[in-house]
CHARMM internal coordinates of N, CA and C (Angstrom, degrees):
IC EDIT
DIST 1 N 1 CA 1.4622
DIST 1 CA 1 C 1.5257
ANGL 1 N 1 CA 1 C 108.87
DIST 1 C 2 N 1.3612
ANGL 1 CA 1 C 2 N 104.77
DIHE 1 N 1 CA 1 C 2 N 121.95
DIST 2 N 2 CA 1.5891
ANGL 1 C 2 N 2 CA 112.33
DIHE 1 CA 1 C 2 N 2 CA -177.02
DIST 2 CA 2 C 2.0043
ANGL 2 N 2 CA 2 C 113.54
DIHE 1 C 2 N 2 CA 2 C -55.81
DIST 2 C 3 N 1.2519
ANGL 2 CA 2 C 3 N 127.79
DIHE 2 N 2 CA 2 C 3 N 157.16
DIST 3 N 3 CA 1.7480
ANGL 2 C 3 N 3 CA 112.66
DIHE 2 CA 2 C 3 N 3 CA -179.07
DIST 3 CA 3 C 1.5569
ANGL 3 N 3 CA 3 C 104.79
DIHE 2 C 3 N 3 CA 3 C -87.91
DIST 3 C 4 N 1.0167
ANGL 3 CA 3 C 4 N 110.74
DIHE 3 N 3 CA 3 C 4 N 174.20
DIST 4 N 4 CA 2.0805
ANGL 3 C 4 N 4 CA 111.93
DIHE 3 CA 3 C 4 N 4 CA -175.91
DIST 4 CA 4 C 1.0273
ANGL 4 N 4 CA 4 C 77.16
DIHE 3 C 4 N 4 CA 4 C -100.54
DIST 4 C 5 N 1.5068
ANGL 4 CA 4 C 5 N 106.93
DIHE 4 N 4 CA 4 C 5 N 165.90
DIST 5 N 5 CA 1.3011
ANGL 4 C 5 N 5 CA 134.26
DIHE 4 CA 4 C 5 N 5 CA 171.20
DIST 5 CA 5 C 1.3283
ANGL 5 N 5 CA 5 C 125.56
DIHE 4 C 5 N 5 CA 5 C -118.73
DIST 5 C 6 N 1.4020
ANGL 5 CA 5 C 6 N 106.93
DIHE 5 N 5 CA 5 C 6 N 146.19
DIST 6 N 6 CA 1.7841
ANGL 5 C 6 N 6 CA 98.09
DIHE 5 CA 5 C 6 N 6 CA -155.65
DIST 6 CA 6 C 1.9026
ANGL 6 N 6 CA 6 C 103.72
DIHE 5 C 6 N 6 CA 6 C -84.85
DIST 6 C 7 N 0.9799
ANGL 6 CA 6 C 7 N 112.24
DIHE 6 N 6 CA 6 C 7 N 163.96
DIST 7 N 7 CA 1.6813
ANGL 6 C 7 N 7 CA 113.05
DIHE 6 CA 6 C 7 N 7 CA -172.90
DIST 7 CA 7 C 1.9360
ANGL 7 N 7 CA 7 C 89.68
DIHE 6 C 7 N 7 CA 7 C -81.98
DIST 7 C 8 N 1.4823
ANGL 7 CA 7 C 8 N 110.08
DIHE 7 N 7 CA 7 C 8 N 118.57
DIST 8 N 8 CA 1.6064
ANGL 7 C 8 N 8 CA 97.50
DIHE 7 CA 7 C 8 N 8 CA 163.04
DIST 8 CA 8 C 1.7021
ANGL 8 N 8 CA 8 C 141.63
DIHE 7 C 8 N 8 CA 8 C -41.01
DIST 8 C 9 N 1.4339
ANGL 8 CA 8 C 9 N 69.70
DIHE 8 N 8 CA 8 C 9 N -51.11
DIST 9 N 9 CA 2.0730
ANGL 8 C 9 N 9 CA 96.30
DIHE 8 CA 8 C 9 N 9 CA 177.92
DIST 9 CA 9 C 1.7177
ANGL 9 N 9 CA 9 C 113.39
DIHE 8 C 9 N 9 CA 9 C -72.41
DIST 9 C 10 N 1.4598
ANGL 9 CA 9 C 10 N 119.20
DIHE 9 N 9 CA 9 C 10 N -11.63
DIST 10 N 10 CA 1.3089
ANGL 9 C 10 N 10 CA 120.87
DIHE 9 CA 9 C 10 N 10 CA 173.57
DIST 10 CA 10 C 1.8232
ANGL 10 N 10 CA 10 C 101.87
DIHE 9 C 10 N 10 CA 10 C -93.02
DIST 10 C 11 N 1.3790
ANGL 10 CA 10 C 11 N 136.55
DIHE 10 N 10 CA 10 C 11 N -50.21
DIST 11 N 11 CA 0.9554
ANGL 10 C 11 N 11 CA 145.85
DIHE 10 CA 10 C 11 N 11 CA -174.64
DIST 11 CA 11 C 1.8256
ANGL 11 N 11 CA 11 C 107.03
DIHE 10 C 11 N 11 CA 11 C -59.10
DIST 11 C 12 N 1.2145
ANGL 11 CA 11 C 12 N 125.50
DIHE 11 N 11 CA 11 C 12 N -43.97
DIST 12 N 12 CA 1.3097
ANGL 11 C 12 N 12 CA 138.42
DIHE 11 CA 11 C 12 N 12 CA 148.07
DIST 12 CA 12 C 1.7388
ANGL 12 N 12 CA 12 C 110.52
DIHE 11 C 12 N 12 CA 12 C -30.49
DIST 12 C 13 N 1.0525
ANGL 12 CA 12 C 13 N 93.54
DIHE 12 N 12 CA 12 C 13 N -66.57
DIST 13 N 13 CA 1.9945
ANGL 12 C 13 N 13 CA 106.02
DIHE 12 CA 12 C 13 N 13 CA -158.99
DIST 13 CA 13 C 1.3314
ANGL 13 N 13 CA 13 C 109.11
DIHE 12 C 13 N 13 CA 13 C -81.23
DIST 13 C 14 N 1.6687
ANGL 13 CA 13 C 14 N 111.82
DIHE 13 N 13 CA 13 C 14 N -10.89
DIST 14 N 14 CA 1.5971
ANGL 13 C 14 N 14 CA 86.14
DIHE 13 CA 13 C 14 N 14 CA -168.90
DIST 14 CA 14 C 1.5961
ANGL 14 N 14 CA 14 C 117.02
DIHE 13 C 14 N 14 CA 14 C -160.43
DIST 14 C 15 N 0.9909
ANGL 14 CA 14 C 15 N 128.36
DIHE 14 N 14 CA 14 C 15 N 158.04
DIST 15 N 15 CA 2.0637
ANGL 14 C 15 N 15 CA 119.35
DIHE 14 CA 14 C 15 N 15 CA -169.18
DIST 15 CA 15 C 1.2433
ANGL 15 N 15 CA 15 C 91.75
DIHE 14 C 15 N 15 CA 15 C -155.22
DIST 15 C 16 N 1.5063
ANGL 15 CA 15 C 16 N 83.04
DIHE 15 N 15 CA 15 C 16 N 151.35
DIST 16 N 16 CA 1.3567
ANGL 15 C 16 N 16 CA 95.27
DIHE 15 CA 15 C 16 N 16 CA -159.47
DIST 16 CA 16 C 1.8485
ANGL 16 N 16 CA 16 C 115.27
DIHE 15 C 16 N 16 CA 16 C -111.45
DIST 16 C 17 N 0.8197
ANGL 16 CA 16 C 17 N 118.66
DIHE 16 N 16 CA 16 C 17 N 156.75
DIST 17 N 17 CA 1.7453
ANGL 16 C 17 N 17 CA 107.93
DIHE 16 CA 16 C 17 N 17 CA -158.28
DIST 17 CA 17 C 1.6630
ANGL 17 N 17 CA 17 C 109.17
DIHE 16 C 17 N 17 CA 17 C -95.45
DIST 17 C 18 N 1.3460
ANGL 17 CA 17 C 18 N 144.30
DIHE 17 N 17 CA 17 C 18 N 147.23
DIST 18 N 18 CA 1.4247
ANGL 17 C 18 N 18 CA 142.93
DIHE 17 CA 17 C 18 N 18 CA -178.12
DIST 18 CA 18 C 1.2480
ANGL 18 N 18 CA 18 C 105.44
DIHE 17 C 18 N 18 CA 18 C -26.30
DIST 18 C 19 N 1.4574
ANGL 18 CA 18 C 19 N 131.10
DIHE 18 N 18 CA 18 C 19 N -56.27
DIST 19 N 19 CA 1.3677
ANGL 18 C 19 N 19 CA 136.32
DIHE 18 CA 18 C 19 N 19 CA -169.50
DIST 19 CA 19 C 1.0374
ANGL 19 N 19 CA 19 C 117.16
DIHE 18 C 19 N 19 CA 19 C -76.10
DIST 19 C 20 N 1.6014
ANGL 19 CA 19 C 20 N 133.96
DIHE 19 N 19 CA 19 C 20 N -9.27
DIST 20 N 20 CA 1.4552
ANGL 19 C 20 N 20 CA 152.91
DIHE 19 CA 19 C 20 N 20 CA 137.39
DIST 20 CA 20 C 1.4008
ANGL 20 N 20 CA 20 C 88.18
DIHE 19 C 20 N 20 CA 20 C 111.63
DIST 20 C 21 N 1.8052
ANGL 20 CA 20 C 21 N 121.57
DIHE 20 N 20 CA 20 C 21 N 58.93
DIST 21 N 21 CA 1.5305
ANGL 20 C 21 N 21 CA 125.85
DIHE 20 CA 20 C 21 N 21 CA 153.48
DIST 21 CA 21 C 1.5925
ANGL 21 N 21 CA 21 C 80.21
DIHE 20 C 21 N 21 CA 21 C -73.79
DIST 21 C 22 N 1.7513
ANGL 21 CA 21 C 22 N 88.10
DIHE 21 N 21 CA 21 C 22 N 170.02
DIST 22 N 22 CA 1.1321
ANGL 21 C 22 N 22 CA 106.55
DIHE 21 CA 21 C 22 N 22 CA 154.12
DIST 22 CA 22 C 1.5327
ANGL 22 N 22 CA 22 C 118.30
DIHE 21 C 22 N 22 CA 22 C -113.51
DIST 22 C 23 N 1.5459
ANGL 22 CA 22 C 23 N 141.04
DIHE 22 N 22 CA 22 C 23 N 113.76
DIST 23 N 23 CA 1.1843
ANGL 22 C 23 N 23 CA 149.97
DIHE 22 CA 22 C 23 N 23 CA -179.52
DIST 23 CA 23 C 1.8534
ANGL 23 N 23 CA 23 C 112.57
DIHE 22 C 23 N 23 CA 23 C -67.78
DIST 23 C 24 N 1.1362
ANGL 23 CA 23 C 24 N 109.93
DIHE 23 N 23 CA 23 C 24 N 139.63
DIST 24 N 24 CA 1.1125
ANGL 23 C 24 N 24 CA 114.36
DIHE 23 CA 23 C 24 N 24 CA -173.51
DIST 24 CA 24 C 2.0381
ANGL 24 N 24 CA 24 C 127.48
DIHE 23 C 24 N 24 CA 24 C -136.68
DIST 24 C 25 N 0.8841
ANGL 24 CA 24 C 25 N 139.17
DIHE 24 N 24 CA 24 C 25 N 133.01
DIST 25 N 25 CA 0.8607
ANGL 24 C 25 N 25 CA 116.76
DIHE 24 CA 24 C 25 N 25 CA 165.44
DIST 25 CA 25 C 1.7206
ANGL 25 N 25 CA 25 C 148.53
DIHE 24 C 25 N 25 CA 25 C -72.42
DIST 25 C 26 N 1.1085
ANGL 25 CA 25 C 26 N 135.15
DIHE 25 N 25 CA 25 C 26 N 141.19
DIST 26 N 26 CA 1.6724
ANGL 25 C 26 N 26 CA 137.09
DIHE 25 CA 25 C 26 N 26 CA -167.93
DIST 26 CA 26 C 1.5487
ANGL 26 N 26 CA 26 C 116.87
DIHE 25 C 26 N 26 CA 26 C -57.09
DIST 26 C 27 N 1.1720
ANGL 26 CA 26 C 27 N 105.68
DIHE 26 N 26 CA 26 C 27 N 94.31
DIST 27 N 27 CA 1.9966
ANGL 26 C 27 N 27 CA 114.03
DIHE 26 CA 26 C 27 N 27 CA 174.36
DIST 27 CA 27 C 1.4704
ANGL 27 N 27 CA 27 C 105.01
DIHE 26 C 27 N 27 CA 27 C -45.81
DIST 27 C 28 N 0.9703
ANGL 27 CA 27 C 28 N 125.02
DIHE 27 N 27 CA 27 C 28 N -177.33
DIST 28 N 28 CA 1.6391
ANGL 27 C 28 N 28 CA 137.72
DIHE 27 CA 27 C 28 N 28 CA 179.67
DIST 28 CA 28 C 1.0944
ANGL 28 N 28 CA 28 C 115.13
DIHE 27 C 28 N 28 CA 28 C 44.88
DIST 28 C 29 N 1.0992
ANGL 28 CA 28 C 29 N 149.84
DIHE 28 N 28 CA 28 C 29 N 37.94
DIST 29 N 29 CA 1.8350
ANGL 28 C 29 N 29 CA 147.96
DIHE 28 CA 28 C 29 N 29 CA 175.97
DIST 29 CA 29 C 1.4399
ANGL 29 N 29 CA 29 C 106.21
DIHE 28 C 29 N 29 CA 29 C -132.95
DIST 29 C 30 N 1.4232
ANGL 29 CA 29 C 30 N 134.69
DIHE 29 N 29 CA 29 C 30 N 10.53
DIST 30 N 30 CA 1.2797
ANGL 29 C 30 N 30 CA 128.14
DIHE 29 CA 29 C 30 N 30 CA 152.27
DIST 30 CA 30 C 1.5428
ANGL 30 N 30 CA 30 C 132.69
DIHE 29 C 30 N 30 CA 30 C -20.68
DIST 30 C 31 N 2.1119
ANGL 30 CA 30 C 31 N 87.45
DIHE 30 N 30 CA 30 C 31 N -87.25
DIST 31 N 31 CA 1.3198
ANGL 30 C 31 N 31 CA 99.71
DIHE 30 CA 30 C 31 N 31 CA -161.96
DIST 31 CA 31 C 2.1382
ANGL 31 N 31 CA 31 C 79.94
DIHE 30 C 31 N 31 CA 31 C -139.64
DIST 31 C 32 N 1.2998
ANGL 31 CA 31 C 32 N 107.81
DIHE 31 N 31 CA 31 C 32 N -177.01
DIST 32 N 32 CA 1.4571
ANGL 31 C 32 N 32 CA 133.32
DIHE 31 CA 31 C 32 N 32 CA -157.82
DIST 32 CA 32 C 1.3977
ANGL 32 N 32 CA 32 C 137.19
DIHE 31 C 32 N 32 CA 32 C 5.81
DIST 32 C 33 N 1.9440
ANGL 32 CA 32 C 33 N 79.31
DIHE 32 N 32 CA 32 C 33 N 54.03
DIST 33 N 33 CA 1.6810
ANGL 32 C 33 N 33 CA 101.13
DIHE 32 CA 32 C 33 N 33 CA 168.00
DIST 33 CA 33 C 1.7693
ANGL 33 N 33 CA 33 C 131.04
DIHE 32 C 33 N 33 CA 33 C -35.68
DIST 33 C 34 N 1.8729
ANGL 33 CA 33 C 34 N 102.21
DIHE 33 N 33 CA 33 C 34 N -23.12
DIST 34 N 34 CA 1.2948
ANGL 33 C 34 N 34 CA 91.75
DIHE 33 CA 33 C 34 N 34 CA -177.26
DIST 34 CA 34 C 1.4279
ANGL 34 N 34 CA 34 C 126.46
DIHE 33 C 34 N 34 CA 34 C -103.17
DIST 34 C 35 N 1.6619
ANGL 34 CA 34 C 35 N 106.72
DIHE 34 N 34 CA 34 C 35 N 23.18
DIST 35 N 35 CA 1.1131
ANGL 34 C 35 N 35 CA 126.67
DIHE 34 CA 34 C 35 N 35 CA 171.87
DIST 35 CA 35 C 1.0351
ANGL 35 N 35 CA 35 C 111.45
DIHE 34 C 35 N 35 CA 35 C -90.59
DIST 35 C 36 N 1.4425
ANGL 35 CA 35 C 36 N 140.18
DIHE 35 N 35 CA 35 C 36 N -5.22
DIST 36 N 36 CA 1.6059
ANGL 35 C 36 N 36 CA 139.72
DIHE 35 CA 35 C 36 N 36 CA -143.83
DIST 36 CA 36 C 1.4767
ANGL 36 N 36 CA 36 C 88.76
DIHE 35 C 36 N 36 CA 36 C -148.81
DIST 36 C 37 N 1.4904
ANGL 36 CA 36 C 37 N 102.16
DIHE 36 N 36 CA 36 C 37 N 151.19
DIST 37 N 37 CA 1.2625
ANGL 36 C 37 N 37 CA 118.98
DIHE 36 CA 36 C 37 N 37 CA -162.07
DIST 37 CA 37 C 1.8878
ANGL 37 N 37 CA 37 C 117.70
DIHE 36 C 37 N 37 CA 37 C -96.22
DIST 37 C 38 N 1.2139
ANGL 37 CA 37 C 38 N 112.81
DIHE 37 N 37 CA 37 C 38 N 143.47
DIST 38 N 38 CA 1.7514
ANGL 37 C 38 N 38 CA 104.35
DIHE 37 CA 37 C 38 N 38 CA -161.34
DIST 38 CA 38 C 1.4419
ANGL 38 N 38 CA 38 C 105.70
DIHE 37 C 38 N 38 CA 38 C -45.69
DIST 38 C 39 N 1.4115
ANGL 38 CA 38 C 39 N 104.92
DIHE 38 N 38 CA 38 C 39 N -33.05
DIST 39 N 39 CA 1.5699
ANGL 38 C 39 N 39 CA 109.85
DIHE 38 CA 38 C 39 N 39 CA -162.71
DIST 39 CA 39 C 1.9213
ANGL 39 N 39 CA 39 C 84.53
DIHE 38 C 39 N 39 CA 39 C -64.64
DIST 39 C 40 N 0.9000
ANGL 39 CA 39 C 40 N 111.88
DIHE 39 N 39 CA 39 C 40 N -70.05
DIST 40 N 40 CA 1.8855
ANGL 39 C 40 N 40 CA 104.46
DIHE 39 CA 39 C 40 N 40 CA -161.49
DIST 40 CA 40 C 1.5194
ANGL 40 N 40 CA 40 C 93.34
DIHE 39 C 40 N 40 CA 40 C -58.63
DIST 40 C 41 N 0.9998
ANGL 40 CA 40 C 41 N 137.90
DIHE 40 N 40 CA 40 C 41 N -30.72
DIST 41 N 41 CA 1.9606
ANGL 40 C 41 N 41 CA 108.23
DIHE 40 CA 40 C 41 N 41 CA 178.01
DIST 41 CA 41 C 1.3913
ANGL 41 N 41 CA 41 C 113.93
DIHE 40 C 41 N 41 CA 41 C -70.52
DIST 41 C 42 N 1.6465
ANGL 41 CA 41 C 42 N 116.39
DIHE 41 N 41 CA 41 C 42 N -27.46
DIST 42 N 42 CA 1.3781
ANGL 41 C 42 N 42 CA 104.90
DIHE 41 CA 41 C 42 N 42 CA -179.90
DIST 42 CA 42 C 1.6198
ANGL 42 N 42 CA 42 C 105.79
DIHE 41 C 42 N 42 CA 42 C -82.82
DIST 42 C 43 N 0.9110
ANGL 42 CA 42 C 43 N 157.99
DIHE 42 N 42 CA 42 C 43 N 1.49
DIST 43 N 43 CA 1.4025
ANGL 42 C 43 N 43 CA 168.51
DIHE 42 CA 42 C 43 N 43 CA 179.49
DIST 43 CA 43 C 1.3457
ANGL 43 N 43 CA 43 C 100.33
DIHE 42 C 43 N 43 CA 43 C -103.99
DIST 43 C 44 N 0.9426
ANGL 43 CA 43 C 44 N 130.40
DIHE 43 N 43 CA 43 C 44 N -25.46
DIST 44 N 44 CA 1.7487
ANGL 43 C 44 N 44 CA 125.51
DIHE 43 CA 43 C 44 N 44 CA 165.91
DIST 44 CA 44 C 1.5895
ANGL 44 N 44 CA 44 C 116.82
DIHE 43 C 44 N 44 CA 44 C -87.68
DIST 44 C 45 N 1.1546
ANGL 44 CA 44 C 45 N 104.54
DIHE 44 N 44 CA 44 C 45 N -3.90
DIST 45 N 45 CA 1.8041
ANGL 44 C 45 N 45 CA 111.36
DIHE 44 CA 44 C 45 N 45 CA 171.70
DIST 45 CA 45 C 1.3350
ANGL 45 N 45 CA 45 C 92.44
DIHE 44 C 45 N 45 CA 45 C -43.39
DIST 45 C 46 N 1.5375
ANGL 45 CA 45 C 46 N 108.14
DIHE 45 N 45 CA 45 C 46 N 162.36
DIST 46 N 46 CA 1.5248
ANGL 45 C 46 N 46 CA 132.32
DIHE 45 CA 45 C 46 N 46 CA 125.41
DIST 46 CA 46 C 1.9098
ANGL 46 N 46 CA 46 C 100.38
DIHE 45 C 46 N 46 CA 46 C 83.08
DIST 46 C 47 N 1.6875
ANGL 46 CA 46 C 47 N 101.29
DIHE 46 N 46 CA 46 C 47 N -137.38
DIST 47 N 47 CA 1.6790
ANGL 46 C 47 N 47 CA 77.31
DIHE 46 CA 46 C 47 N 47 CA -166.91
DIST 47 CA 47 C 1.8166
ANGL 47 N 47 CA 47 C 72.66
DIHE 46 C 47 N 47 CA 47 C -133.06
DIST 47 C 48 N 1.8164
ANGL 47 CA 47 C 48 N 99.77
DIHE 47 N 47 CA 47 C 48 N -168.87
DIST 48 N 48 CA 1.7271
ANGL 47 C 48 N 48 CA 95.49
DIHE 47 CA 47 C 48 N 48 CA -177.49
DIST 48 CA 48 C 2.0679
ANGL 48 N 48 CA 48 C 87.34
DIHE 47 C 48 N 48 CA 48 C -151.96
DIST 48 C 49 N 1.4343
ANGL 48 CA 48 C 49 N 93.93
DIHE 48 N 48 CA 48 C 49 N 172.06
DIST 49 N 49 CA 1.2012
ANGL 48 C 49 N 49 CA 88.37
DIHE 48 CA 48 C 49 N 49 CA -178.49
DIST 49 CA 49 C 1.7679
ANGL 49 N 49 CA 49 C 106.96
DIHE 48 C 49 N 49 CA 49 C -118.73
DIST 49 C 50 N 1.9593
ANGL 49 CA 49 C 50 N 100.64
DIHE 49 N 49 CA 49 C 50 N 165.62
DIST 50 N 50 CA 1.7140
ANGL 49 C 50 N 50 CA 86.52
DIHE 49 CA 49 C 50 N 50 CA -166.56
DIST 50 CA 50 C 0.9860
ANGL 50 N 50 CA 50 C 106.39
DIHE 49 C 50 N 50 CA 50 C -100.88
DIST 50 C 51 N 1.4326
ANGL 50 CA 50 C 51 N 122.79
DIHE 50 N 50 CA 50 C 51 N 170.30
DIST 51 N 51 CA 1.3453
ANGL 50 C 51 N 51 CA 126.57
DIHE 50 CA 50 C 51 N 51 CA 177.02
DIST 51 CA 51 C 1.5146
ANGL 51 N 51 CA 51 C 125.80
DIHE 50 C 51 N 51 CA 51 C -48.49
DIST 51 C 52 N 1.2826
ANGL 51 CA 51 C 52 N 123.03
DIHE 51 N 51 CA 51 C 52 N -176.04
DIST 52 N 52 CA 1.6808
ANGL 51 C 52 N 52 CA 132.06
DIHE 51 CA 51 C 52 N 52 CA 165.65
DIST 52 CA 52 C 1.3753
ANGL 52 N 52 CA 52 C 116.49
DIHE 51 C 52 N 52 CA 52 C -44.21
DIST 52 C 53 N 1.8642
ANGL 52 CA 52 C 53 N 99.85
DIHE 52 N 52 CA 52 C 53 N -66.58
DIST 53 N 53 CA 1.1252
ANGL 52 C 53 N 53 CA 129.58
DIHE 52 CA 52 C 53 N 53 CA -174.43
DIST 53 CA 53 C 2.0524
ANGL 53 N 53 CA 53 C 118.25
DIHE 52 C 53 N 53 CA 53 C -47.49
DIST 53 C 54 N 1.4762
ANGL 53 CA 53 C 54 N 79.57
DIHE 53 N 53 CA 53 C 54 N -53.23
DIST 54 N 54 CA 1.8575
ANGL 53 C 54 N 54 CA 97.07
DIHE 53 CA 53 C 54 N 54 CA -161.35
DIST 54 CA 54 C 1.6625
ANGL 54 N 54 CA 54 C 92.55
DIHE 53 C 54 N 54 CA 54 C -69.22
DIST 54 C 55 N 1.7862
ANGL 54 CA 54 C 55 N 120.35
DIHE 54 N 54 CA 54 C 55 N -46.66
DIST 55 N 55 CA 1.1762
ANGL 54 C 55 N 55 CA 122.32
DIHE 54 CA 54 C 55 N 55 CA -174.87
DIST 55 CA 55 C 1.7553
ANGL 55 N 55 CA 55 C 127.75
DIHE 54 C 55 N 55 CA 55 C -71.08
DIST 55 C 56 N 1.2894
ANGL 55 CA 55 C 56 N 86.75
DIHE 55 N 55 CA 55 C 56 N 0.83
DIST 56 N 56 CA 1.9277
ANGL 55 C 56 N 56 CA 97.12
DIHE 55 CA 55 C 56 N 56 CA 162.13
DIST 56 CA 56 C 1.5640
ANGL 56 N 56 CA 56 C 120.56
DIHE 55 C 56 N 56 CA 56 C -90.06
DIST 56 C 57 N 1.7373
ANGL 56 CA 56 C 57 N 93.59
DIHE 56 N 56 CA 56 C 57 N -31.02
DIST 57 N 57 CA 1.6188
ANGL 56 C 57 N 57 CA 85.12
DIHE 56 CA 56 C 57 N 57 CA 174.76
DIST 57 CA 57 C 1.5246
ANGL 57 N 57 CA 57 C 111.36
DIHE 56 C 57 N 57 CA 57 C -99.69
DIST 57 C 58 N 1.6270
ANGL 57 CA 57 C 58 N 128.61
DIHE 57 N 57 CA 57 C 58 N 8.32
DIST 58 N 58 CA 1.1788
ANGL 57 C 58 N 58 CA 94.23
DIHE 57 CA 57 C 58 N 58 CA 148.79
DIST 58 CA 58 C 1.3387
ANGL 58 N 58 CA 58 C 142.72
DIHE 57 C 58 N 58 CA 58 C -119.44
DIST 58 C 59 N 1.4909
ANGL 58 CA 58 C 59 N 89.57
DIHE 58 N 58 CA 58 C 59 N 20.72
DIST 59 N 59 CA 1.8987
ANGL 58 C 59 N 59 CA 113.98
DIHE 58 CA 58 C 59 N 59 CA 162.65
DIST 59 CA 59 C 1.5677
ANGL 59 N 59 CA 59 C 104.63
DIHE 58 C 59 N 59 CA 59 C -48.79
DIST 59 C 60 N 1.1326
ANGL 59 CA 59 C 60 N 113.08
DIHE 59 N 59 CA 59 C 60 N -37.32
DIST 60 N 60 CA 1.6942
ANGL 59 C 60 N 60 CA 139.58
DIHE 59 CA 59 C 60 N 60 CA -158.81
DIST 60 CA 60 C 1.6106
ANGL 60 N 60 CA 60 C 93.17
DIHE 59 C 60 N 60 CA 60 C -66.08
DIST 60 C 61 N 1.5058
ANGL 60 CA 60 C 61 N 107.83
DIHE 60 N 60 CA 60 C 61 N -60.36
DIST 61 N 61 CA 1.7076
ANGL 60 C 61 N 61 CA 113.82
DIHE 60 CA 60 C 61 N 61 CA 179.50
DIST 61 CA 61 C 1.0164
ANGL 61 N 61 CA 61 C 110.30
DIHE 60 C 61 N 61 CA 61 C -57.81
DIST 61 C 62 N 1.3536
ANGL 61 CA 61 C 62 N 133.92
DIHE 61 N 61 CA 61 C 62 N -24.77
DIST 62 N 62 CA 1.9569
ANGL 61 C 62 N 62 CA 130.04
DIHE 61 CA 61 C 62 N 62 CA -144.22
DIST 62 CA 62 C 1.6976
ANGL 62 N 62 CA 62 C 82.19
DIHE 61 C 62 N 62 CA 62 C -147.47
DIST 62 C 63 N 1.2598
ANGL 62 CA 62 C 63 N 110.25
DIHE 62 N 62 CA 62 C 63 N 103.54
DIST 63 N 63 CA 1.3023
ANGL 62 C 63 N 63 CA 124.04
DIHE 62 CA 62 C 63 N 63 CA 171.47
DIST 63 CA 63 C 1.4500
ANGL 63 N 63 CA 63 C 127.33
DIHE 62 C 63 N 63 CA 63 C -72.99
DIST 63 C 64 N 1.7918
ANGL 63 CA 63 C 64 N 90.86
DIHE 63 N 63 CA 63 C 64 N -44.46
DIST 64 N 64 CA 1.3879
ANGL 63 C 64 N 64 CA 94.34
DIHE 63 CA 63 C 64 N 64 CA -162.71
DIST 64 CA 64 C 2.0442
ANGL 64 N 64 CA 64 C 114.20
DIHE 63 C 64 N 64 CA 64 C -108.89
DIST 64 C 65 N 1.5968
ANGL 64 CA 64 C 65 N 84.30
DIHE 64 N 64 CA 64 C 65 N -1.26
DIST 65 N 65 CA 1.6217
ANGL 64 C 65 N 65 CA 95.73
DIHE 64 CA 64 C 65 N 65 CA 174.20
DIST 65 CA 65 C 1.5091
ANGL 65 N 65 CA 65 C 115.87
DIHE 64 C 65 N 65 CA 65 C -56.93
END
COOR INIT
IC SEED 1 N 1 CA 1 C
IC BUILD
């Protein structure tokens, strides 16, 4: 039996936590921070975790994580 192969762009974006969340990083903090308000940059710190839904399909990409 041939091995699966892991999705690149999922192995990049994302780790997964002891309890097998999946960890993610915070969208919107790129670029035009001074349009956005302190309260939403400090709430975009750090990393977040994904839902039920989103974290079944990317168990699917990352086989062996």
């Amino acid at each position: 039996m041939s091995k699966l192969k892991t999705k690149s762009s999922a192995k990049k974006r994302f780790r997964f936590t002891a309890s097998g969340k999946i960890k993610k990083g915070q969208a919107g903090k790129r670029h035009g921070m001074i349009k956005r308000s302190n309260e939403q940059i400090r709430e975009l710190r750090g990393t977040s975790t994904l839902s039920n839904s989103e974290t079944q399909r990317i168990k699917r990409w990352m086989p062996y994580a």
